[in-house]
C-alpha positions as CSV (number, residue, x, y, z in Angstrom):
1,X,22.2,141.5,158.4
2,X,23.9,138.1,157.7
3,X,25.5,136.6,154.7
4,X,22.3,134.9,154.2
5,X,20.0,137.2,155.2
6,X,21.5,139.3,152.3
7,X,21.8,136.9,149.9
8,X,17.8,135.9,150.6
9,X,16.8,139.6,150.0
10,X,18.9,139.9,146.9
11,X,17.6,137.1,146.0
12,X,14.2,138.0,146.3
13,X,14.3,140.9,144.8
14,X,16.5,139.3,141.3
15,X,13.6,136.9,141.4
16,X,10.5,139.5,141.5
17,X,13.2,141.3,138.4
18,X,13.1,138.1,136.6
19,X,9.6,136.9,137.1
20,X,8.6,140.2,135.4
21,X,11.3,140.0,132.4
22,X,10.2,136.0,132.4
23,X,6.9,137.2,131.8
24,X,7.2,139.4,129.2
25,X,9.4,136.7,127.3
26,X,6.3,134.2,127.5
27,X,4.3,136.2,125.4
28,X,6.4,136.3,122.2
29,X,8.4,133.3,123.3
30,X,5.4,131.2,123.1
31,X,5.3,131.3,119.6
32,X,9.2,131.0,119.0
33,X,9.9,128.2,116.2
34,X,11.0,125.0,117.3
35,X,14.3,125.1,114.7
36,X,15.1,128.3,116.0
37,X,14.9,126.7,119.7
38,X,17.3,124.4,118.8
39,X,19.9,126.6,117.4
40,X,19.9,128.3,120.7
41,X,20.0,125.2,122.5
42,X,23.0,123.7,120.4
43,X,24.7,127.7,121.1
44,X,24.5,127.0,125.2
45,X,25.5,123.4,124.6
46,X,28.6,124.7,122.8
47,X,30.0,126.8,125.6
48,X,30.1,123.8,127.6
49,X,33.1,122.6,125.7
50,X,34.7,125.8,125.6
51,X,38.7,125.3,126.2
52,X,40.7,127.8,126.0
53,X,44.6,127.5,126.9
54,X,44.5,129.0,129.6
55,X,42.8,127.8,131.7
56,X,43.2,124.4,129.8
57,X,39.6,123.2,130.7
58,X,36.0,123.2,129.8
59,X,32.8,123.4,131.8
60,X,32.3,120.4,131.3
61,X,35.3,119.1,132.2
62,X,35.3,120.9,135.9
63,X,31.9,119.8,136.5
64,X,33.2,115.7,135.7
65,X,36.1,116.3,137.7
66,X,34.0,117.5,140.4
67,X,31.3,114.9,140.2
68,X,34.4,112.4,140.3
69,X,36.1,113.9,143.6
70,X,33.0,114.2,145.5
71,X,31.1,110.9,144.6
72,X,34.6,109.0,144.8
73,X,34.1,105.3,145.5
74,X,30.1,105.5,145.1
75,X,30.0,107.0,141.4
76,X,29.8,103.5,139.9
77,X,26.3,102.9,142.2
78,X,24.9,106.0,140.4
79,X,22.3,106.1,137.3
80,X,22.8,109.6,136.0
81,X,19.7,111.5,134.5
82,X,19.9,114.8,132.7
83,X,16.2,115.7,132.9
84,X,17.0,119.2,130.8
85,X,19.1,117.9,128.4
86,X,18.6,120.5,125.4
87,X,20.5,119.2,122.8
88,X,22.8,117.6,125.0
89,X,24.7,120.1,126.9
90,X,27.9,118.9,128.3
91,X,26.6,115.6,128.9
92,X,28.2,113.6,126.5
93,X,31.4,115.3,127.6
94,X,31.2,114.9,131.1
95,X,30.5,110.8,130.1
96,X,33.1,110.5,128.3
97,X,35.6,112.3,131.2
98,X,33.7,110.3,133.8
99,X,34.3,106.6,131.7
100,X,37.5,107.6,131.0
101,X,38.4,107.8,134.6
102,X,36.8,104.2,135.7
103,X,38.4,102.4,133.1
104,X,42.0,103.9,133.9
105,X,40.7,102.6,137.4
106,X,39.4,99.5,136.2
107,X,36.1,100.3,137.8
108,X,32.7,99.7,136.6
109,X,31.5,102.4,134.3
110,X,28.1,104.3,134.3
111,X,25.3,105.2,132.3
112,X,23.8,108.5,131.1
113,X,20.5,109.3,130.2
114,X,18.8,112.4,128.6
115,X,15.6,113.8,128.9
116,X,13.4,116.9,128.3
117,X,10.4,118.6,127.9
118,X,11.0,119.5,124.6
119,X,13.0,116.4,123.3
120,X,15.4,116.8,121.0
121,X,15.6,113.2,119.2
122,X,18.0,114.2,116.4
123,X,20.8,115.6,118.5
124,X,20.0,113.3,121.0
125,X,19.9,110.3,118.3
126,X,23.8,111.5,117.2
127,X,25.5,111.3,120.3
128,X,23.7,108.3,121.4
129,X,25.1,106.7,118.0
130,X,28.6,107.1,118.9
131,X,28.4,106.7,122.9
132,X,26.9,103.6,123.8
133,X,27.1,104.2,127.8
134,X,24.1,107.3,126.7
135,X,20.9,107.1,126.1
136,X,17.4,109.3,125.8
137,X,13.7,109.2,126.2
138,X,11.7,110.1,123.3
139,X,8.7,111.2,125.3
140,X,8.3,114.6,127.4
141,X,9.6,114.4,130.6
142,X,9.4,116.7,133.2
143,X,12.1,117.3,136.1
144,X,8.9,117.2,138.4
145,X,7.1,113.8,137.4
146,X,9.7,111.7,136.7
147,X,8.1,108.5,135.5
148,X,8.5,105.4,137.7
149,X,10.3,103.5,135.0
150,X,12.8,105.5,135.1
151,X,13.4,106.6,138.8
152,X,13.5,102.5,139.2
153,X,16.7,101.5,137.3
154,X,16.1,97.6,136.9
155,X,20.1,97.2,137.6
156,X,19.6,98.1,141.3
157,X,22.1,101.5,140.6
158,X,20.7,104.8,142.1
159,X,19.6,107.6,140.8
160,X,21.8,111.0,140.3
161,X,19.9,113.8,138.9
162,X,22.1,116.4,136.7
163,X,20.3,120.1,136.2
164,X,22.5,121.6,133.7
165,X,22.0,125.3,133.2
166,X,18.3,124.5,134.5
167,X,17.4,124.6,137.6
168,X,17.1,128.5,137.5
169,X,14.3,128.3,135.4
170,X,12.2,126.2,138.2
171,X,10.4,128.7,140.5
172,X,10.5,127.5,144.3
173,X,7.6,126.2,144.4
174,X,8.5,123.5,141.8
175,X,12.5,123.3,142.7
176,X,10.9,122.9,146.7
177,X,9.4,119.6,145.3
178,X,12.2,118.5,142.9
179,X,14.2,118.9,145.7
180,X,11.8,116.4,148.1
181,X,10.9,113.9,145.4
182,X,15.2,113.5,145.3
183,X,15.2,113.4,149.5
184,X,12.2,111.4,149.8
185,X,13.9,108.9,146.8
186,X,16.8,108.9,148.8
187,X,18.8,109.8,145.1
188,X,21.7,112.9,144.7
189,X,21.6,115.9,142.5
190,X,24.0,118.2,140.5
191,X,23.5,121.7,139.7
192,X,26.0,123.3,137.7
193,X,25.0,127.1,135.8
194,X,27.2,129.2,133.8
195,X,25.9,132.1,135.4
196,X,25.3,134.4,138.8
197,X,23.6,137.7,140.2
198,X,27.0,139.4,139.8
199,X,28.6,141.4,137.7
200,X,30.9,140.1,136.2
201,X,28.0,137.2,134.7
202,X,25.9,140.1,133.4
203,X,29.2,141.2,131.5
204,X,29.6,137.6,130.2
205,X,26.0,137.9,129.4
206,X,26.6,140.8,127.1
207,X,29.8,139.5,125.3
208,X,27.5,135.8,124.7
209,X,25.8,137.7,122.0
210,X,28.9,139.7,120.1
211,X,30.7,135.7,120.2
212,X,27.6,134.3,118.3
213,X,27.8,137.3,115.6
214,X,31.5,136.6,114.9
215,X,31.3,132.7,115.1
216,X,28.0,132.5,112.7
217,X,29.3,131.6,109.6
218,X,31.4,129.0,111.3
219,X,28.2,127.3,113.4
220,X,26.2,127.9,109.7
221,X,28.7,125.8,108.1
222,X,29.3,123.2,111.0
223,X,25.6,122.5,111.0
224,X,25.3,123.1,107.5
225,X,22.2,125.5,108.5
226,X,21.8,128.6,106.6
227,X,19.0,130.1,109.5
228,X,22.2,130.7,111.3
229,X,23.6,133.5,109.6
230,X,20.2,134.9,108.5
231,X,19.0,135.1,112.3
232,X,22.2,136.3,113.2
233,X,23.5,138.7,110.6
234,X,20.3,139.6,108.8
235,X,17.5,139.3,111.3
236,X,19.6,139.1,114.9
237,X,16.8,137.5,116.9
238,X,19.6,134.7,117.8
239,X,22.0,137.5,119.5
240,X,18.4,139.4,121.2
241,X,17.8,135.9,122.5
242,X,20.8,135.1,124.1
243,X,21.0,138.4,126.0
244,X,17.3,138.0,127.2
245,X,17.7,134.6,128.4
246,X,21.1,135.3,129.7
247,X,19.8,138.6,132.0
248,X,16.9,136.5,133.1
249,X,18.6,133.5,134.0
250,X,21.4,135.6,135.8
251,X,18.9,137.3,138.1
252,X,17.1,133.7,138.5
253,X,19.8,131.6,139.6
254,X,19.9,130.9,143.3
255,X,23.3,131.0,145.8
256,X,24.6,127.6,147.6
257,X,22.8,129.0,150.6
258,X,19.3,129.7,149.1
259,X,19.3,126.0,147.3
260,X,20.5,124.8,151.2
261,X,17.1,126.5,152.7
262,X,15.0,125.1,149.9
263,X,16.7,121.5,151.2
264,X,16.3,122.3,154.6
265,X,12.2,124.0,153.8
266,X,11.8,119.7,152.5
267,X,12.6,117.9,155.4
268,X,13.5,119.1,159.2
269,X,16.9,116.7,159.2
270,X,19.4,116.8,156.7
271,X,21.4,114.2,158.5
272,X,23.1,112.1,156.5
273,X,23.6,114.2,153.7
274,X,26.3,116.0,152.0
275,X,26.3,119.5,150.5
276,X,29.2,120.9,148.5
277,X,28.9,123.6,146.3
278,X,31.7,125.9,144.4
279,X,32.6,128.5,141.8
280,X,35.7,128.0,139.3
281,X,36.9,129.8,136.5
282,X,36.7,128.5,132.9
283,X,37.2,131.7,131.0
284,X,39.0,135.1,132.5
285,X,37.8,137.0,133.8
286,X,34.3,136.4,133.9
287,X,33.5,132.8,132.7
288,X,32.3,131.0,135.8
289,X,30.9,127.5,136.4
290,X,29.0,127.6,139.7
291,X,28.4,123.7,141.2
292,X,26.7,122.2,143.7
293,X,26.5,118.3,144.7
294,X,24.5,116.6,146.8
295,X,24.8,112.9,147.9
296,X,23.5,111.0,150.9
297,X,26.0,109.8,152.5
298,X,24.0,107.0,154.3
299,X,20.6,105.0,153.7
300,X,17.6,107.2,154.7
């Protein structure tokens, strides 16, 4: 058997694994508080900007650079859209890297915009008070029914769709028509996770949790929220959280090749598209960010 005829039957099989685990999370899940949903969120977004000395950058920072290399002369035509924002994730940083970069270029810069189905207004409201090139929409949105107002940009710029740490959580049925609402729009997407199916992600999985303990009273005092600690230390549904979601998204996240044959499962001629994908190292030896960017290259 092939590469991807492997990688499909792993793949299967992590997903049948996770769709089970997923499962059994919905049912207490579905009554998880809202605050504490947010505490997680703002955890995950925190890792993004985790910069260590060696190596000397962040997530978020690779996942810029990238989007800088491989859009190149077109990233000032591009309207970027983080339909999963959580509390932010690493957008705000990857802005701020990407503006950074056209106006040492003297190039045009870009806008940002966040989104959810959960929306987060306050975090949201924060870093849209001290970065003017981001903002957010109030209302539930869903990755899949993107309102017309906002595929459209009134500026003329296209659209580039960001899933950060999300697009493990669509099944194939809905990624299959993400994906074709973004080819038959004729816009480009970004996937970047923090996580694999291999080992070494289910070990970063398991250290997540023992990070959160030690870090508690630090986050508790940062956000000046005293759940922190209690649902860390005291009650530790925070840490049971993190490894549950971790495991699950781990098993659920798809290789380069699987997201190709969802592409190529949407249309019959990906001519005129580009397709790059990687894996770099943020944190040794098993902090990974896993990318992949797609562009067209050409007016469909």
């Amino acid at each position: 058997m092939g590469r991807a005829g492997k990688s499909q039957s792993t793949g299967t099989l992590a997903t049948l694994a996770a769709q089970y685990l997923a499962y059994i999370g919905s049912r207490w899940t579905s009554m998880f508080p809202s605050s504490l949903r947010v505490i997680v969120q703002a955890i995950l977004s925190e890792i993004w900007s985790l910069k260590l000395p060696i190596p000397s950058r962040s997530p978020a920072q690779i996942a810029a650079s990238r989007l800088i290399q491989y859009l190149n002369t077109s990233i000032s035509s591009w309207k970027f859209f983080d339909f999963c924002a959580g509390s932010g994730g690493p957008t705000p940083i990857i802005e701020d890297h990407i503006n950074r970069y056209l106006r040492n270029h003297n190039r045009q810069e870009v806008d940002f915009v966040l989104a959810d189905t959960h929306p987060n207004i306050n975090a949201w409201a924060r870093v849209a008070s001290q970065k003017p090139r981001i903002t957010y929409e109030g209302q539930s949105v869903g990755a899949s029914q993107v309102p017309k107002r906002l595929s459209q940009p009134k500026d003329g710029r296209k659209i580039f769709r960001l899933f950060n740490l999300a697009f493990h959580r669509f099944d194939d049925d809905l990624a299959q028509r993400i994906l074709k609402d973004i080819i038959d729009s004729n816009q480009g997407f970004a996937i970047f996770e923090l996580q694999d199916r291999s080992i070494m992600s289910f070990l970063a999985v398991l250290l997540l949790p023992v990070g959160a303990v030690f870090s508690a009273p630090y986050y508790a005092f940062k956000w000046r929220s005293p759940s922190v600690l209690i649902f860390t230390w005291l009650i530790p549904i925070i840490p049971l959280v993190l490894i549950w979601d971790g495991i699950v998204s781990s098993l659920r996240t798809r290789e380069p090749e699987e997201v190709g044959a969802l592409l190529r499962s949407c249309t019959p001629d990906l001519t005129g598209w580009e397709f790059r994908s990687g894996k770099e190292s943020f944190l040794w030896p098993c902090g990974y960010l896993n990318w992949i960017i797609c562009q067209p290259i050409k007016k469909a």
